[in-house]
C-alpha positions as CSV (number, residue, x, y, z in Angstrom):
1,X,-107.8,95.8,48.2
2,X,-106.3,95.9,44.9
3,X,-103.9,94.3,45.4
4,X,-106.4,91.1,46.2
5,X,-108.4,91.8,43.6
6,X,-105.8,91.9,40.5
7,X,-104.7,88.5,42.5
8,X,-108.2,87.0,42.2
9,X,-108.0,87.8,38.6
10,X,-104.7,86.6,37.8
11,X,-106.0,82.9,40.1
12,X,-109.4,83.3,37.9
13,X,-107.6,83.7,34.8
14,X,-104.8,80.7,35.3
15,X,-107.9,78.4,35.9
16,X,-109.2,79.3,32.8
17,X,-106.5,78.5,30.6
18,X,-107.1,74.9,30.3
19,X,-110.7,75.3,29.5
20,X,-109.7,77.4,26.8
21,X,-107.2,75.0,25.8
22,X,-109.8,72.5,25.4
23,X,-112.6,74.4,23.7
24,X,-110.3,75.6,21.3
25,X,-109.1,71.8,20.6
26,X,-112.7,71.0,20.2
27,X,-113.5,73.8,17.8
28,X,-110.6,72.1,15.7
29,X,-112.0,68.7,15.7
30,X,-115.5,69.8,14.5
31,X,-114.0,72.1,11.9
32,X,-112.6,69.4,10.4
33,X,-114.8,66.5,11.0
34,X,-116.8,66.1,7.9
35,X,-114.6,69.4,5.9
36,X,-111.5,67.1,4.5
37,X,-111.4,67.9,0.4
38,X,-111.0,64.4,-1.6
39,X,-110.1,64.8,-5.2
40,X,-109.1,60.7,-7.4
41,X,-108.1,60.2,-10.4
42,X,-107.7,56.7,-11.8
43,X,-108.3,54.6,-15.2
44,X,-111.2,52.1,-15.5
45,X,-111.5,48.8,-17.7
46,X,-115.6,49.2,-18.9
47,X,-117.2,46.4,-20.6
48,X,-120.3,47.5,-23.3
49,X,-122.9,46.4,-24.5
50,X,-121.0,44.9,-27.3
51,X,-118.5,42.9,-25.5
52,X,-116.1,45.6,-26.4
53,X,-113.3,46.3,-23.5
54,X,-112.4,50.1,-23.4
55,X,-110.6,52.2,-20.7
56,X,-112.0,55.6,-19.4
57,X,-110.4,58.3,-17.2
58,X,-112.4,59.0,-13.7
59,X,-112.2,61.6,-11.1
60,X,-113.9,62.1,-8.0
61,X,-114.1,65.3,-5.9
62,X,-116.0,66.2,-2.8
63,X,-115.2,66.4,0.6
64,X,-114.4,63.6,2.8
65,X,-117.3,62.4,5.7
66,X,-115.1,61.5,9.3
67,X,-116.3,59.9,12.6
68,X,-114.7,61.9,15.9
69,X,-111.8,59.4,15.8
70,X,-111.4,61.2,12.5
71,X,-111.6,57.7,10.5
72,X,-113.0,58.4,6.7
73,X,-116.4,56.9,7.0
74,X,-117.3,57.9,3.5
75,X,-117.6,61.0,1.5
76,X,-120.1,63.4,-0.1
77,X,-119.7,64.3,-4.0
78,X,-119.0,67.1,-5.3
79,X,-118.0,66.4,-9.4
80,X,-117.3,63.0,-11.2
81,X,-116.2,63.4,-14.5
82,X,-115.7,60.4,-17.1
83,X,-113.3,60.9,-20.4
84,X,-113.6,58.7,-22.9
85,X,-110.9,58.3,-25.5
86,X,-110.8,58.2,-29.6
87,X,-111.9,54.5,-30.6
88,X,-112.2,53.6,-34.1
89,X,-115.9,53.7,-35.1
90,X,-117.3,55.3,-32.1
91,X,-118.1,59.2,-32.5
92,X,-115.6,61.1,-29.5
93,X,-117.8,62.8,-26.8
94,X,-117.2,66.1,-24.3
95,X,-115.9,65.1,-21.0
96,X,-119.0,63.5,-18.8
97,X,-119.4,66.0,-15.7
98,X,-122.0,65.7,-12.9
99,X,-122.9,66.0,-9.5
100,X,-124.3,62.6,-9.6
101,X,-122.5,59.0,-9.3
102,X,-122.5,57.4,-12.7
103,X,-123.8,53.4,-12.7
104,X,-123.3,52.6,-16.6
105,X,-122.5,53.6,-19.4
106,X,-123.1,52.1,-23.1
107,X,-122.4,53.2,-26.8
108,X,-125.1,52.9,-29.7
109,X,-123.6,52.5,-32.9
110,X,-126.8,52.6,-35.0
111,X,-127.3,56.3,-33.6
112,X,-124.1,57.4,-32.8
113,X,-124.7,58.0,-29.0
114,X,-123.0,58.1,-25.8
115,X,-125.2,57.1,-22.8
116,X,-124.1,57.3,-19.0
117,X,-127.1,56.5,-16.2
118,X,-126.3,58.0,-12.9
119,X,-128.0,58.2,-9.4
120,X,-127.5,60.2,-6.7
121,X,-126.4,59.6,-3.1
122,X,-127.7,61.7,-0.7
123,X,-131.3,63.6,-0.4
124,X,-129.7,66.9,-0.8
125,X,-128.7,65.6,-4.2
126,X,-132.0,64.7,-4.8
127,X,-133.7,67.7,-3.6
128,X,-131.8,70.1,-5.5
129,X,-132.6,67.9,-8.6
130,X,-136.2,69.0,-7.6
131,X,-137.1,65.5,-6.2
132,X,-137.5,63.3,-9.4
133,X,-139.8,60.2,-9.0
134,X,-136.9,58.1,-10.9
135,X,-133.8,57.7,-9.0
136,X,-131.9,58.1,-12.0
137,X,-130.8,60.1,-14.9
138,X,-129.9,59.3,-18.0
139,X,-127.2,61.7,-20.0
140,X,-126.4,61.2,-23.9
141,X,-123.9,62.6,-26.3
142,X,-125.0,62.2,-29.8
143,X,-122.7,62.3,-32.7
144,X,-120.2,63.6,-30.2
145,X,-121.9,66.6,-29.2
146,X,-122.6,68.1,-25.8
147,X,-124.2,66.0,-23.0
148,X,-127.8,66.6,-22.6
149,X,-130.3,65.4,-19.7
150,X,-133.0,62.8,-21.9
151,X,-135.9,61.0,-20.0
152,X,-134.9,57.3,-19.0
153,X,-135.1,55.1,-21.4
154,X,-137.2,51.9,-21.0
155,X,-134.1,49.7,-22.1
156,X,-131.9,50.8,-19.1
157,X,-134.3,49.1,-16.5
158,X,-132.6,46.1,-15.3
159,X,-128.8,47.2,-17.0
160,X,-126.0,45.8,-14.6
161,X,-123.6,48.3,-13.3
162,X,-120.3,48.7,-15.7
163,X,-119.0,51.4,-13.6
164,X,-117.5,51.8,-10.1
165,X,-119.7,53.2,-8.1
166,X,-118.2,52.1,-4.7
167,X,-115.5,55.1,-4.4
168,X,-113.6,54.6,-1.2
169,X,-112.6,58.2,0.6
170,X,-109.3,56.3,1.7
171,X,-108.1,56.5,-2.1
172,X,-108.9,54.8,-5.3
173,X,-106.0,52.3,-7.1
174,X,-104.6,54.1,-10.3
175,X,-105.9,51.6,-12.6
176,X,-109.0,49.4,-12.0
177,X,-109.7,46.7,-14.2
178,X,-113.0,44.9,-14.4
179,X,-112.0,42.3,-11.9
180,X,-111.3,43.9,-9.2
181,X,-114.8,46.0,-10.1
182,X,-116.8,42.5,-9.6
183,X,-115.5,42.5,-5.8
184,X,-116.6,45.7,-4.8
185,X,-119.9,45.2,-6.9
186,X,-121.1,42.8,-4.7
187,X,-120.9,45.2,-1.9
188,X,-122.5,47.9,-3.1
189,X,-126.4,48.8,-2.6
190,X,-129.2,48.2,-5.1
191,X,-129.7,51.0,-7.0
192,X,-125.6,51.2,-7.3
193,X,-125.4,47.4,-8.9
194,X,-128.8,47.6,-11.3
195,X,-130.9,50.3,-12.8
196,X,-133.9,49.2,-10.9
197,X,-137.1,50.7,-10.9
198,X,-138.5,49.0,-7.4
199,X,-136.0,51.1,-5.4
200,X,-137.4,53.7,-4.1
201,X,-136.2,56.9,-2.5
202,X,-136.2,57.1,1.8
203,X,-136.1,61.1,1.4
């Protein structure tokens, strides 16, 4: 009687190991689905206000969104920073450094200031930010000093994007200049191209 028994087990247990196989594939797959870390860096060609041409330093961290084929079908952020360099006649600010995706940025020479305007991309974002009733957020360095959070200004309504806001998870190209910005402009959702007050939140 034993003797069948440990034989039923050893049969019961060979059976199993396939299934086990599998479920442990599958506890891979969704471990990873949606968990792959994305960190760019690239340089950017921004046009001002002014007409003048500068270049800034991005980066881009979060993790990496992935259908169960695992193909990248977009990412959630995590940081984006911006550094702007010395330029003669422009006060030099702290790196930029948010949660949020920056849409524009400008320079006031008459005050000395720094502006970037950035939106968020997700409703998690937006709840944690204590759901705002403007999309966006405007952040200013004056005089070079730290950036601070300041209520939108009236001005920005209507500003065209001068940033890249369309971040592919696949990998960013080292340098983009403001060309190659114009193609994936035209891609990009509303509130990514303008800073437009008559977009409204689906959260």
């Amino acid at each position: 009687m034993i003797g069948a028994s440990s034989m039923k087990i050893a049969v019961a247990t060979i059976a199993l190991v396939p299934v086990l196989r599998q479920t442990l594939l599958c506890t891979l797959v969704l471990a990873t689905v949606g968990c792959s870390r994305m960190s760019e860096s690239w340089k950017e060609e921004v046009r001002l206000s002014d007409d003048r041409l500068i270049e800034v330093e991005r980066t881009a961290k979060g993790r990496i969104t992935r259908d169960i084929a695992m193909r990248a079908t977009g990412w959630i952020p995590e940081e984006t920073t911006i550094r702007i360099p010395q330029l003669d006649g422009y006060a030099k600010p702290p790196v930029w450094r948010s949660g949020l995706i920056p849409v524009v940025m400008d320079y006031d020479r008459a005050s000395s200031t720094w502006s970037v305007v950035a939106t968020y991309m997700f409703c998690s974002t937006w709840y944690d930010m204590g759901r705002p009733a403007s999309p966006y957020v405007q952040y200013d360095s004056v005089g070079g000093e730290a950036w601070r959070v300041v209520p939108l200004q009236p001005g920005w309504v209507g500003r065209r994007a001068n940033l890249q806001t369309y971040i592919r998870p696949t990998g960013v190209p080292p340098r983009l200049r403001e060309v190659d910005k114009e193609m994936d402009w035209r891609q990009s959702a509303e509130q990514f191209q303008f800073v437009s007050t008559t977009w409204k939140t689906n959260c």
